[in-house]
FIKOLZA-1660 file (N, C-alpha, C; in steps of 0.1 Angstrom, whole numbers, plus 5000, padded with zeros to 4 digits):
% residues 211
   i   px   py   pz ch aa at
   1 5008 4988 5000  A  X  N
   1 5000 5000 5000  A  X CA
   1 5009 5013 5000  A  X  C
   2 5000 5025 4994  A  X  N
   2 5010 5034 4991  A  X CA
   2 5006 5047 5003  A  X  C
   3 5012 5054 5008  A  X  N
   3 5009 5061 5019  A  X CA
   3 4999 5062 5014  A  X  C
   4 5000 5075 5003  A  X  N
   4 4987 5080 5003  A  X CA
   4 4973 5071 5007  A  X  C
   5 4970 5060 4999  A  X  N
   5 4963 5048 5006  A  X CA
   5 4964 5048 5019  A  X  C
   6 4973 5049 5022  A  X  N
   6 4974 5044 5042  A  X CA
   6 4968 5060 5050  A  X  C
   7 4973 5070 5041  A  X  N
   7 4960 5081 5045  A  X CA
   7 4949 5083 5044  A  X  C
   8 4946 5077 5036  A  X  N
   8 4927 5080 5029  A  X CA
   8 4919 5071 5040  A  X  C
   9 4930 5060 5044  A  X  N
   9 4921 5048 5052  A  X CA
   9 4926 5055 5066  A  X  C
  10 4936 5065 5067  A  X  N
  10 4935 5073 5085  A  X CA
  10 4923 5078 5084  A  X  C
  11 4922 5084 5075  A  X  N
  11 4913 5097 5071  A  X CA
  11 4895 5093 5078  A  X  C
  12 4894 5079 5068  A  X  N
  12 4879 5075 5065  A  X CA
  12 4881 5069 5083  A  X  C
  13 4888 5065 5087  A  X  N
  13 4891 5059 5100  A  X CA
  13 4883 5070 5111  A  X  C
  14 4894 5076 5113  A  X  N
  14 4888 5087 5119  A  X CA
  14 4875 5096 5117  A  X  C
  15 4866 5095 5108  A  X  N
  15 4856 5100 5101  A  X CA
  15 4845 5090 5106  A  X  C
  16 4847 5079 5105  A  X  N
  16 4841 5067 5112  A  X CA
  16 4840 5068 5125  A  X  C
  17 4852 5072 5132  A  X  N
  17 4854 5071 5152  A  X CA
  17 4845 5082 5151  A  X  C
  18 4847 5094 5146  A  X  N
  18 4837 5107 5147  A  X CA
  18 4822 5112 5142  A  X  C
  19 4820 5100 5138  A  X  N
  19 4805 5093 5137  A  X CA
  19 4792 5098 5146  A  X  C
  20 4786 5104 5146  A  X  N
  20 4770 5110 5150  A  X CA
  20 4757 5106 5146  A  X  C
  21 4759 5099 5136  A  X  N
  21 4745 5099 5126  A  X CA
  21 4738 5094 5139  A  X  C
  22 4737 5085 5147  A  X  N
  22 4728 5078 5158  A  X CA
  22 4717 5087 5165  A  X  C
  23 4729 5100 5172  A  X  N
  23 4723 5106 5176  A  X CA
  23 4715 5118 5167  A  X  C
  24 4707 5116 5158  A  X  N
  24 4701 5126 5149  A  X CA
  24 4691 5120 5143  A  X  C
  25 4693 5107 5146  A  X  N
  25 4683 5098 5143  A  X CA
  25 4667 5096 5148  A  X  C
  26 4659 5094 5142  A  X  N
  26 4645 5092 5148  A  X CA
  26 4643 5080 5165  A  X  C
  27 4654 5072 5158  A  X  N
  27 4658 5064 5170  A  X CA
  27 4673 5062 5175  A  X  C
  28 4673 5076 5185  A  X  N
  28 4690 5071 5191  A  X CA
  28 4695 5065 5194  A  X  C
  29 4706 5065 5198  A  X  N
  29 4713 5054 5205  A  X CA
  29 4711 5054 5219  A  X  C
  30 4709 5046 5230  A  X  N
  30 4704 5050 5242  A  X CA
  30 4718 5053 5252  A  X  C
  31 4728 5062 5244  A  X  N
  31 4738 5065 5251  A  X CA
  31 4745 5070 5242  A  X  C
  32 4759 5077 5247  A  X  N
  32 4765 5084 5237  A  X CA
  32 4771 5075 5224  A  X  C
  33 4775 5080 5215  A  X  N
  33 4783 5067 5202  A  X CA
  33 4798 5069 5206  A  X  C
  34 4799 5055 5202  A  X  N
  34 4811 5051 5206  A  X CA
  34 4815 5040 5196  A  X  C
  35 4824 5050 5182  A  X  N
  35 4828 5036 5173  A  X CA
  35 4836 5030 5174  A  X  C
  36 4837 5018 5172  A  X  N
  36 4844 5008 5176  A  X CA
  36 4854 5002 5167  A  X  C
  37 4866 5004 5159  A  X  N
  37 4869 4992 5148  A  X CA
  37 4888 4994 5147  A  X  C
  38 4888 4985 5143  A  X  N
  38 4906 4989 5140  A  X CA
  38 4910 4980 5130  A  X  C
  39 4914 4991 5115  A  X  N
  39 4918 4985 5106  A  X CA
  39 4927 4996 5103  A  X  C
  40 4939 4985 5092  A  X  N
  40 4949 4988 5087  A  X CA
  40 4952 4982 5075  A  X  C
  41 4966 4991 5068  A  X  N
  41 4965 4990 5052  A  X CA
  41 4975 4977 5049  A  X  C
  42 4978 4970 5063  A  X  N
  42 4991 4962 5061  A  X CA
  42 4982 4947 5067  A  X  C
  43 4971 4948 5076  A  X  N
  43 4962 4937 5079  A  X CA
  43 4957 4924 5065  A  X  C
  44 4961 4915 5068  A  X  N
  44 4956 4906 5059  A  X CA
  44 4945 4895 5059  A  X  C
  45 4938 4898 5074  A  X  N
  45 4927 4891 5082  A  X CA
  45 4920 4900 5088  A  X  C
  46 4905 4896 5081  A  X  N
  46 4893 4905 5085  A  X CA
  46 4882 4900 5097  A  X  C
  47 4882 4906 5110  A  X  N
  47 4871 4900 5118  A  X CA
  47 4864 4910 5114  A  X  C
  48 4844 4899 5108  A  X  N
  48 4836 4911 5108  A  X CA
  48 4826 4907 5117  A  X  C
  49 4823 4913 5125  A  X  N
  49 4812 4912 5139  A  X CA
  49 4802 4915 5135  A  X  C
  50 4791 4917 5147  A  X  N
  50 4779 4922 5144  A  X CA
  50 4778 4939 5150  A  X  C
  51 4782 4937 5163  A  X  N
  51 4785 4949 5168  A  X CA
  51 4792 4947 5186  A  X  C
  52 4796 4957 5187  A  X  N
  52 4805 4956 5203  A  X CA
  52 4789 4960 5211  A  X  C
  53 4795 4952 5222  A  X  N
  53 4782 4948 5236  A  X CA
  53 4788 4959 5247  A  X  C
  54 4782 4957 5259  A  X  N
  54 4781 4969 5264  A  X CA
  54 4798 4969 5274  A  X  C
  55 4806 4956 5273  A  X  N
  55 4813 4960 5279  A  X CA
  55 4825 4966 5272  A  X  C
  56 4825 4963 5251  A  X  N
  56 4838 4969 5245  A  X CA
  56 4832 4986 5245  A  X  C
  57 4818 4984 5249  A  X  N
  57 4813 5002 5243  A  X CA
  57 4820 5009 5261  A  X  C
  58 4826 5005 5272  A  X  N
  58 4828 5009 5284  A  X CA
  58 4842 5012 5278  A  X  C
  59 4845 5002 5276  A  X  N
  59 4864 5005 5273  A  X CA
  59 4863 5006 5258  A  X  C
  60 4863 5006 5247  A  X  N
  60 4867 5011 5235  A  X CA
  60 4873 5002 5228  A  X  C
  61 4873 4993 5232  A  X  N
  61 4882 4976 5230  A  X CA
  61 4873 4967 5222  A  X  C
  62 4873 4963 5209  A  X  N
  62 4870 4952 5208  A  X CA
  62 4869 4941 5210  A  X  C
  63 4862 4933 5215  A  X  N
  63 4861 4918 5217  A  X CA
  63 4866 4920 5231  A  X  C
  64 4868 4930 5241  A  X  N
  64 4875 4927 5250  A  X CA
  64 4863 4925 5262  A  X  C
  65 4857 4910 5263  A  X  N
  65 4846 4904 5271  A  X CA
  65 4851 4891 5266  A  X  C
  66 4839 4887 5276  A  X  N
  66 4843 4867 5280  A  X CA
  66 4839 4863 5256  A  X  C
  67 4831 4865 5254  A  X  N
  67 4830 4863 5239  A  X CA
  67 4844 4865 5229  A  X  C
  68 4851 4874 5235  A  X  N
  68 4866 4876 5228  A  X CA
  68 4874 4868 5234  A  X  C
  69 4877 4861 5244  A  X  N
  69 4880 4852 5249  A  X CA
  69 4871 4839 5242  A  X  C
  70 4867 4837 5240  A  X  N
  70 4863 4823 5231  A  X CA
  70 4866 4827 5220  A  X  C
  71 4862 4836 5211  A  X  N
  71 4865 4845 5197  A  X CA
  71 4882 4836 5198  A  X  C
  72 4888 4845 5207  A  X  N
  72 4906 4842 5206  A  X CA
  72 4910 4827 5209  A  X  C
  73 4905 4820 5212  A  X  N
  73 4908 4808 5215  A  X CA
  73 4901 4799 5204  A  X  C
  74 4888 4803 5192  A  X  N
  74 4890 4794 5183  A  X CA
  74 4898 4794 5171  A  X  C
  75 4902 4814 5179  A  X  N
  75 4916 4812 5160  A  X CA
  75 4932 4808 5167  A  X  C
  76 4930 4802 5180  A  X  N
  76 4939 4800 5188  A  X CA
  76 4949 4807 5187  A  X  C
  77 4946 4821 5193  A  X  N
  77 4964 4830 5195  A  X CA
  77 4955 4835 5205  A  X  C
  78 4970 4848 5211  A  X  N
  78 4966 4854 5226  A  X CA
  78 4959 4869 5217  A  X  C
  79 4960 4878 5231  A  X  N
  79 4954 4888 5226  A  X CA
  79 4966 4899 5222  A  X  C
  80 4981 4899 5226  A  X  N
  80 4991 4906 5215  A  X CA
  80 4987 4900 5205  A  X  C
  81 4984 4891 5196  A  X  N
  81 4980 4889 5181  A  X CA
  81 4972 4893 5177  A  X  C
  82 4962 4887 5190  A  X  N
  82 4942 4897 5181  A  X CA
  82 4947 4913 5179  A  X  C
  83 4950 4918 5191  A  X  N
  83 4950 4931 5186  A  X CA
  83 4961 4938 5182  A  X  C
  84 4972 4932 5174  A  X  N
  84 4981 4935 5166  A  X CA
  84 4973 4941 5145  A  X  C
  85 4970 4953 5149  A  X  N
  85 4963 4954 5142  A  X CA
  85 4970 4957 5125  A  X  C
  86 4985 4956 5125  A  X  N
  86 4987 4960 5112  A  X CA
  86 4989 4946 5108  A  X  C
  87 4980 4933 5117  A  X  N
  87 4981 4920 5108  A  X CA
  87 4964 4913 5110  A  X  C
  88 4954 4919 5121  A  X  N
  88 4941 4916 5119  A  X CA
  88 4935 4928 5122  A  X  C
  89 4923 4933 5109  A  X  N
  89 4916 4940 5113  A  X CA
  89 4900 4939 5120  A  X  C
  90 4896 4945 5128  A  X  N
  90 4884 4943 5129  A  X CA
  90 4873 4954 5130  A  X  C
  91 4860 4953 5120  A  X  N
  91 4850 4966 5121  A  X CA
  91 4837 4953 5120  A  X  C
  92 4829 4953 5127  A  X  N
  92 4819 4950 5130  A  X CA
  92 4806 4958 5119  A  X  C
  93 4795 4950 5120  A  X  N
  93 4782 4954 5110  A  X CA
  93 4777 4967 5117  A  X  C
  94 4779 4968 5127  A  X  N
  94 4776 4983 5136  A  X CA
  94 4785 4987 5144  A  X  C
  95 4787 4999 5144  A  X  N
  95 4805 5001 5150  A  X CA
  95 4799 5005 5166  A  X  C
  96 4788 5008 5170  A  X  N
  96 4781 5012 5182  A  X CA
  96 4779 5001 5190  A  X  C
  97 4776 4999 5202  A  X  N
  97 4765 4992 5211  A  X CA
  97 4754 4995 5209  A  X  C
  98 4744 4988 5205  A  X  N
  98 4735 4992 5198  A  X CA
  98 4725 4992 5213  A  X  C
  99 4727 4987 5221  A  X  N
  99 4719 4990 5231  A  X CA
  99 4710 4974 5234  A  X  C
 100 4701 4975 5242  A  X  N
 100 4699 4958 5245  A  X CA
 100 4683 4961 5244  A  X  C
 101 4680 4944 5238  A  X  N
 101 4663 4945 5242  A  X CA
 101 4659 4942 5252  A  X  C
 102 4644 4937 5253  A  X  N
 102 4635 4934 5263  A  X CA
 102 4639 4924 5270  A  X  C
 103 4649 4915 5267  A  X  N
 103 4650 4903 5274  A  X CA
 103 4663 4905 5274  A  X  C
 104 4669 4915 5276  A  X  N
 104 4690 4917 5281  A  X CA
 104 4693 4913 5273  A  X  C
 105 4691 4913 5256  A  X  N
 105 4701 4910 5248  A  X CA
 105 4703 4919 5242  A  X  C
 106 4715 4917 5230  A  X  N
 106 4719 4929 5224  A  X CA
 106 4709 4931 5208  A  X  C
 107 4710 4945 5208  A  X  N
 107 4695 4945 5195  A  X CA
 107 4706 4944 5190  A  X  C
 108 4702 4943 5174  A  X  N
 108 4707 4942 5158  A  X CA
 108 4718 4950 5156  A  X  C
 109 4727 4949 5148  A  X  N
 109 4737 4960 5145  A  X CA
 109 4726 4977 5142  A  X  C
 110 4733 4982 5139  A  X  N
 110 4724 4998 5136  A  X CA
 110 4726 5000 5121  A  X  C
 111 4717 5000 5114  A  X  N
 111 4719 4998 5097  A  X CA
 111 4727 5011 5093  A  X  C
 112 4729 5022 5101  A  X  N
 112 4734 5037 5095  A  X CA
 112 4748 5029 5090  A  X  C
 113 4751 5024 5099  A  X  N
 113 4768 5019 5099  A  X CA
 113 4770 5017 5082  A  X  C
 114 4760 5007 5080  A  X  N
 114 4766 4996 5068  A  X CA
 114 4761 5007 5058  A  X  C
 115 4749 5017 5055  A  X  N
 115 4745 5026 5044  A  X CA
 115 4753 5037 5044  A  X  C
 116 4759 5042 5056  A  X  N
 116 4775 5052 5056  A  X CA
 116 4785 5051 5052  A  X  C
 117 4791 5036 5060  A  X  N
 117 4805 5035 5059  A  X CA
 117 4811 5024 5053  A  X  C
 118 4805 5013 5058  A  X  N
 118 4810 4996 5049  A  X CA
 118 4814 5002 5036  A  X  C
 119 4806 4999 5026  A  X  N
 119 4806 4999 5011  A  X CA
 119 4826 5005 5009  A  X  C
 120 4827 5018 5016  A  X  N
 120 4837 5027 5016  A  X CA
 120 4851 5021 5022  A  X  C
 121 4849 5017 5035  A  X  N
 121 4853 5010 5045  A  X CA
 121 4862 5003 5036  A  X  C
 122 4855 4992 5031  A  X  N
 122 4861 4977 5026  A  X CA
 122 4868 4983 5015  A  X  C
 123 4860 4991 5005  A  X  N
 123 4867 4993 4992  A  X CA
 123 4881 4996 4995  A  X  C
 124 4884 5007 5005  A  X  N
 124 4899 5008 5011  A  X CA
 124 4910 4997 5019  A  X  C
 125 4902 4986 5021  A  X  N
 125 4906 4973 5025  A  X CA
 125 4913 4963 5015  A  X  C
 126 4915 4967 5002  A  X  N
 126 4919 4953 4994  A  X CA
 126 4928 4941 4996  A  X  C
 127 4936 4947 5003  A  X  N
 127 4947 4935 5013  A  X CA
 127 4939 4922 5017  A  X  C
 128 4930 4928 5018  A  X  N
 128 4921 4913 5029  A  X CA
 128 4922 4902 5021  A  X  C
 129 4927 4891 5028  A  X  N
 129 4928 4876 5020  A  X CA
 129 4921 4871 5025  A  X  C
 130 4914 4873 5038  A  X  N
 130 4906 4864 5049  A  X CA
 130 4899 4868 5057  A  X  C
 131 4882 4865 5052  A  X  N
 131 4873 4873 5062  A  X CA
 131 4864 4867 5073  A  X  C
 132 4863 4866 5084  A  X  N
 132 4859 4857 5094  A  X CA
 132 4845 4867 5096  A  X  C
 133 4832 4856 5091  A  X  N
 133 4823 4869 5090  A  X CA
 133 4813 4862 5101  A  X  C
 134 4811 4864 5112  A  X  N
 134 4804 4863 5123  A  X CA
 134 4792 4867 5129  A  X  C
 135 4784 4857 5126  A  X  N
 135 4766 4860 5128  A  X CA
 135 4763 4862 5112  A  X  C
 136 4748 4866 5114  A  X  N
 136 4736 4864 5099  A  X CA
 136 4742 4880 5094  A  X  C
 137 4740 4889 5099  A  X  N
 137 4743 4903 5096  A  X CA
 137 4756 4904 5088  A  X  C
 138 4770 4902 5095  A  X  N
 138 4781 4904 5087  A  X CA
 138 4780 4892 5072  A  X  C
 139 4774 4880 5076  A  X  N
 139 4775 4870 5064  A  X CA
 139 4767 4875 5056  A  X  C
 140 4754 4882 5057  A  X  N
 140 4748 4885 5046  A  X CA
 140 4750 4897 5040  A  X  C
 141 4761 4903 5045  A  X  N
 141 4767 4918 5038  A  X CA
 141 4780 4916 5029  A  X  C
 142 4787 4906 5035  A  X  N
 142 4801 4903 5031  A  X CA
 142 4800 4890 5021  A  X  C
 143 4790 4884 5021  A  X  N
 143 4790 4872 5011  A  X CA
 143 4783 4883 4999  A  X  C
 144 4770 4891 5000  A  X  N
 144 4770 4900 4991  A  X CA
 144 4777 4907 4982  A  X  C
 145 4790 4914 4993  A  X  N
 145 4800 4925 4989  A  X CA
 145 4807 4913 4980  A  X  C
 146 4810 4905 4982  A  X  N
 146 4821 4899 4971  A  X CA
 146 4814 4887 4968  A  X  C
 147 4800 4889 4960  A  X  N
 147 4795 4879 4955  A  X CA
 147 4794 4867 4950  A  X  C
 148 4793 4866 4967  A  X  N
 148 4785 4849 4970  A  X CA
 148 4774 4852 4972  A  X  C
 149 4764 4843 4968  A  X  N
 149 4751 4843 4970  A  X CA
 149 4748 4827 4982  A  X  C
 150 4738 4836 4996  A  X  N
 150 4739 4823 5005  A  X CA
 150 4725 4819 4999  A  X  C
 151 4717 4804 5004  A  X  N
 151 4707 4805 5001  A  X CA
 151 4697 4813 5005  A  X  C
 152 4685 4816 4998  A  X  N
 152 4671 4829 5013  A  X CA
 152 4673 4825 5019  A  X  C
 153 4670 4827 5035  A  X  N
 153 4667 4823 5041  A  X CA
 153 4671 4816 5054  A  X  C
 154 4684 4812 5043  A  X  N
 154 4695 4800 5051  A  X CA
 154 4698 4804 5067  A  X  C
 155 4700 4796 5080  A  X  N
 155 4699 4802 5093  A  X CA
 155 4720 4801 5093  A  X  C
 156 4721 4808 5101  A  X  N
 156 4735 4809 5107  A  X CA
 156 4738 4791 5105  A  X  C
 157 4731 4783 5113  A  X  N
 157 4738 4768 5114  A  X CA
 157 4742 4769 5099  A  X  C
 158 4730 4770 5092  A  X  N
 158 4734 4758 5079  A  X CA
 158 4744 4770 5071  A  X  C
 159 4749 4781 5069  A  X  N
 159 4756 4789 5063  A  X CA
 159 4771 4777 5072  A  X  C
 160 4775 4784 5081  A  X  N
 160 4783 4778 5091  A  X CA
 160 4790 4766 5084  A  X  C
 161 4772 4753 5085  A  X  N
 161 4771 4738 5081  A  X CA
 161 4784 4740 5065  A  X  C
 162 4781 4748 5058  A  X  N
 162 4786 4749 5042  A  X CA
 162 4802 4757 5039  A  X  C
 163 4809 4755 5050  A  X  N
 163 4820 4765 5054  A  X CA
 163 4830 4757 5041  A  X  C
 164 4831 4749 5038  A  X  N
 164 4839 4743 5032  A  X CA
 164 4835 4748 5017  A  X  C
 165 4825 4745 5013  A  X  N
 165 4819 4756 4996  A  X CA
 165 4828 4767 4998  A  X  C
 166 4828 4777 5006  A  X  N
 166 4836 4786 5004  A  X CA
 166 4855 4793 5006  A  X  C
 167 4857 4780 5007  A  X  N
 167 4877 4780 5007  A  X CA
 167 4878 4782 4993  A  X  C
 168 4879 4780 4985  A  X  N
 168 4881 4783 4969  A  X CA
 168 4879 4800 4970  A  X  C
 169 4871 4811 4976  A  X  N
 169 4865 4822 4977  A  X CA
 169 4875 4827 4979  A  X  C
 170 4877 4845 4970  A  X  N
 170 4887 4849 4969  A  X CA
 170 4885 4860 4969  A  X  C
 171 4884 4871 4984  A  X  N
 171 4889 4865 4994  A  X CA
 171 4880 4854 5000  A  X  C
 172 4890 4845 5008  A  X  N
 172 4883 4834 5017  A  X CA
 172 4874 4837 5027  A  X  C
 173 4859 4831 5028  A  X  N
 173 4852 4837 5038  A  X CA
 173 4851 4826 5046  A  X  C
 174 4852 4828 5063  A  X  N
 174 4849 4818 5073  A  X CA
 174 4834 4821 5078  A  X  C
 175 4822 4816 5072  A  X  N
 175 4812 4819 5086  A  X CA
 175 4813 4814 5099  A  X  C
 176 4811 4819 5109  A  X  N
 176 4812 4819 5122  A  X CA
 176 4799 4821 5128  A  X  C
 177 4795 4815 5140  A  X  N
 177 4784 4819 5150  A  X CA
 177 4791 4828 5155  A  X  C
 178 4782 4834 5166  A  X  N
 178 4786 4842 5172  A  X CA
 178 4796 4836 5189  A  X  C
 179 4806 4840 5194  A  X  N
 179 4809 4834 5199  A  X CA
 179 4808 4840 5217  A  X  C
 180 4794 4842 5215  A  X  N
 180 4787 4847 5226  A  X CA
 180 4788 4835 5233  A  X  C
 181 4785 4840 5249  A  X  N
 181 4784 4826 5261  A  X CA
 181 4766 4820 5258  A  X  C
 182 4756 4830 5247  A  X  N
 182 4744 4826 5246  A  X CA
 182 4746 4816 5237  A  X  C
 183 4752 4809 5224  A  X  N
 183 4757 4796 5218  A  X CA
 183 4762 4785 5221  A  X  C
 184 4767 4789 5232  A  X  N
 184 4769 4773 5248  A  X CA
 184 4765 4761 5237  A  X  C
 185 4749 4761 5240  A  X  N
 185 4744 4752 5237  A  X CA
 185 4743 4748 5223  A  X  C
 186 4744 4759 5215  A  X  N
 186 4744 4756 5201  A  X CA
 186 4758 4747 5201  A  X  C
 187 4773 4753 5203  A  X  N
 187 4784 4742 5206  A  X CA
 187 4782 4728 5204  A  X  C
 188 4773 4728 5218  A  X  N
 188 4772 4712 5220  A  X CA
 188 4771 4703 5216  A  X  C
 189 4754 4710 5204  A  X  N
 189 4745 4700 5196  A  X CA
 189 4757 4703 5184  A  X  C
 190 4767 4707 5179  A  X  N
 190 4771 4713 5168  A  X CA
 190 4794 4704 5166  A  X  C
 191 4791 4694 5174  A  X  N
 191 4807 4689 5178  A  X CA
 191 4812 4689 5166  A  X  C
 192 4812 4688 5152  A  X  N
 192 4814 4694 5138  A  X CA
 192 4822 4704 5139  A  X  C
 193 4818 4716 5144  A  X  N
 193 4827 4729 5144  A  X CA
 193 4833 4726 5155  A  X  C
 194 4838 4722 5168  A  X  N
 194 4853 4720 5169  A  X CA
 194 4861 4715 5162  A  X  C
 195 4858 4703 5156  A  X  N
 195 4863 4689 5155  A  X CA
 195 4870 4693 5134  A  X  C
 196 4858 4696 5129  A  X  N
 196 4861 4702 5116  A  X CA
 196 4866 4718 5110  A  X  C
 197 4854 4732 5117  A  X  N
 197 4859 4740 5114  A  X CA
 197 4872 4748 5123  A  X  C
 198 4871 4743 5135  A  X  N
 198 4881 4750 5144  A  X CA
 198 4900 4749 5138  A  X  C
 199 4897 4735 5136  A  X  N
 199 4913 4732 5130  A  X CA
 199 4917 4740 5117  A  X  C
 200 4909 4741 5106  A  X  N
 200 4912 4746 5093  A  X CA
 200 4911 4762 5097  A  X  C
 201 4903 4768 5105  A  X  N
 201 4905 4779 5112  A  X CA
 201 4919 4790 5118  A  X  C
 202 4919 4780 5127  A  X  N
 202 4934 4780 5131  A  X CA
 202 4949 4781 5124  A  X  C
 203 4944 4775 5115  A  X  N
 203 4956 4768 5104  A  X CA
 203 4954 4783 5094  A  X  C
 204 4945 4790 5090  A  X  N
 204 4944 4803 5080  A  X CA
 204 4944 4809 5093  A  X  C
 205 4943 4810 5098  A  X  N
 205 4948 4827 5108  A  X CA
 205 4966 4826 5113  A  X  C
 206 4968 4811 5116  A  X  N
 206 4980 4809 5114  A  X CA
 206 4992 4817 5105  A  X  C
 207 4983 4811 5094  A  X  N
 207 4991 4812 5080  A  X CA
 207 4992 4830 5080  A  X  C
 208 4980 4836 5080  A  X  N
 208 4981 4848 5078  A  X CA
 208 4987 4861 5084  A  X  C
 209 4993 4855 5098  A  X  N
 209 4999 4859 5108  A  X CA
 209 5013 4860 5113  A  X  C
 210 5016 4848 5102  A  X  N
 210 5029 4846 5105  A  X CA
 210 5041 4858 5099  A  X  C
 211 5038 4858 5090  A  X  N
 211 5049 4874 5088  A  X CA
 211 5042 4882 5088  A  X  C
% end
């Protein structure tokens, strides 16, 4: 990458962290915004989330809850690698905490994110060899963006189930569940993704990491 490139993506970077659209919206954010992402022009591995929960929106940290702690333990490295960012990036489907529903969960990414900044985002991304796209939201934006088509309808499991269709994909896409402590039990019923996707996993974050 050529500076200039490595400035347009400070630029759009910063333009992103300084982000308001939430608050101007018909429906705010139920707290101040707080974007969340860290990408670089030298990163060759893309984590794309759904959005940071309420404890990366306290510290400013991605993944930094018990979920990034599993997250980091299925591409098996510590957290100097995760957050070694001029070799993984990571921007999530909503850069906010989106705030939680009726039943303590977290609502949906915030769609401003992906109609503002993705499209922009990624175009300044072309490095990416490897995208780890995590939950229905990032898979149905990023299989889009670099057209793969999933089936309608298809649920998280069975995208996930079809991980292997997409190693030929260029860039390579990993679907991922979410690696919330609420999929416990999905795990269980699911011993396939240890046993199958966790190793080939490991082995491309590996690869991608190493210099």
């Amino acid at each position: 990458m050529t500076h200039a490139a490595e400035k347009r993506l400070e630029t759009l970077a910063s333009e992103i962290r300084a982000c308001r659209a939430c608050v101007e919206s018909r429906k705010p954010l139920p707290h101040a915004p707080r974007p969340v992402l860290r990408v670089s022009t030298t990163a060759r591995l893309l984590i794309a989330s759904q959005a940071p929960g309420n404890l990366v929106n306290q510290t400013g940290i991605p993944f930094n809850d018990p979920s990034g702690d599993r997250l980091r333990a299925w591409m098996g490295i510590d957290r100097d690698a995760f957050y070694d960012v001029s070799r993984i990036a990571i921007a999530p489907m909503g850069f906010c905490f989106p705030g939680n529903d009726a039943a303590g969960g977290d609502l949906p990414p915030r769609p401003e994110c992906r109609k503002l900044w993705h499209d922009r985002l990624f175009a300044a991304l072309p490095q990416i060899e490897t995208v780890l796209a995590i939950g229905r939201y990032a898979q149905d934006y990023h299989f889009a963006r670099l057209g793969h088509d999933l089936a309608k309808g298809a649920s998280v499991s069975e995208t996930v189930a079809r991980w292997r269709a997409f190693q030929d994909a260029r860039p390579l896409i990993f679907p991922l569940p979410h690696p919330s402590w609420r999929n416990t039990g999905w795990l269980k019923k699911k011993p396939w993704f240890e046993t199958e996707v966790l190793p080939a996993l490991r082995a491309e974050v590996a690869r991608l990491i190493a210099n």
